[in-house]
N, C-alpha and C positions, 0 to 999 in steps of 0.2 A: 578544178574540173569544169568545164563549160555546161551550158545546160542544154539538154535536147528539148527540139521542140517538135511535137508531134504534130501532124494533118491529118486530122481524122476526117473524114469523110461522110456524111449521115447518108444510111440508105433511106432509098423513097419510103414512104408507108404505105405499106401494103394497103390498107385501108385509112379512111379519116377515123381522127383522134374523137374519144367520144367523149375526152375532157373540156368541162366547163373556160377553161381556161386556155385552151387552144383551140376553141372556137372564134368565130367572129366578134364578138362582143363585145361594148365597148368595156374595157377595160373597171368602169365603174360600176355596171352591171355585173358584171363575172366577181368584182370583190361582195358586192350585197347575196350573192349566190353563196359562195364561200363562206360566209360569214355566218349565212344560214344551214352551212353542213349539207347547202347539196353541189357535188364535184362533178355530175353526168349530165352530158345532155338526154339521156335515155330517162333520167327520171326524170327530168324536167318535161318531157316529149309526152309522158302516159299523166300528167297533171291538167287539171281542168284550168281552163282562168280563173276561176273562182278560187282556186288552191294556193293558185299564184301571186296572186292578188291579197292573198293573207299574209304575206310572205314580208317581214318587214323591209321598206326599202324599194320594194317592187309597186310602181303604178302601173298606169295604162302605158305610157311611151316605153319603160322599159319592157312591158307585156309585148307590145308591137314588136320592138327591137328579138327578143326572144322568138316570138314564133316565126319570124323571118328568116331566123339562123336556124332554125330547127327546118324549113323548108326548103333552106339553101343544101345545107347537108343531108337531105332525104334525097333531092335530087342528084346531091353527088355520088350518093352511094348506091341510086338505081344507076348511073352511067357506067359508072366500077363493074359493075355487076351484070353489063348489056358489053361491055369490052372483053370479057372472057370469054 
């Protein structure tokens, strides 16, 4: 019996993903994130640098890298939100 293959199609997202891991991130920063049990960028968003920075793994460049993406993605979801 031959095999079907299906095409599935992903719909758009409604809104951006507020996982650590399909944000921008590099890739090394998102495993140090994970590793430390946090998956959101919303908790990562309500943390001070000082919280962040205890965080093992996390310095200053990846502190930078973070709060960039967290301002990349604030802005996308005021535009989201100015299109309706």
């Amino acid at each position: 019996m031959p095999k079907r293959r299906y095409h599935w199609e992903k719909e758009p997202a409604a809104r951006p993903s507020d996982l650590v891991i399909r944000s921008g991130l590099p890739q090394w920063v998102v495993r140090v994130l994970r590793q430390s049990g946090i998956k959101r960028m919303s908790v990562i968003a309500v943390l001070s640098d000082e919280q962040l920075l205890e965080v093992p793994g996390i310095g200053q460049r990846s502190l930078a890298l973070i709060r960039d993406e967290i301002s990349r993605m604030t802005e996308m979801k005021k535009q989201a939100t100015t299109q309706h």
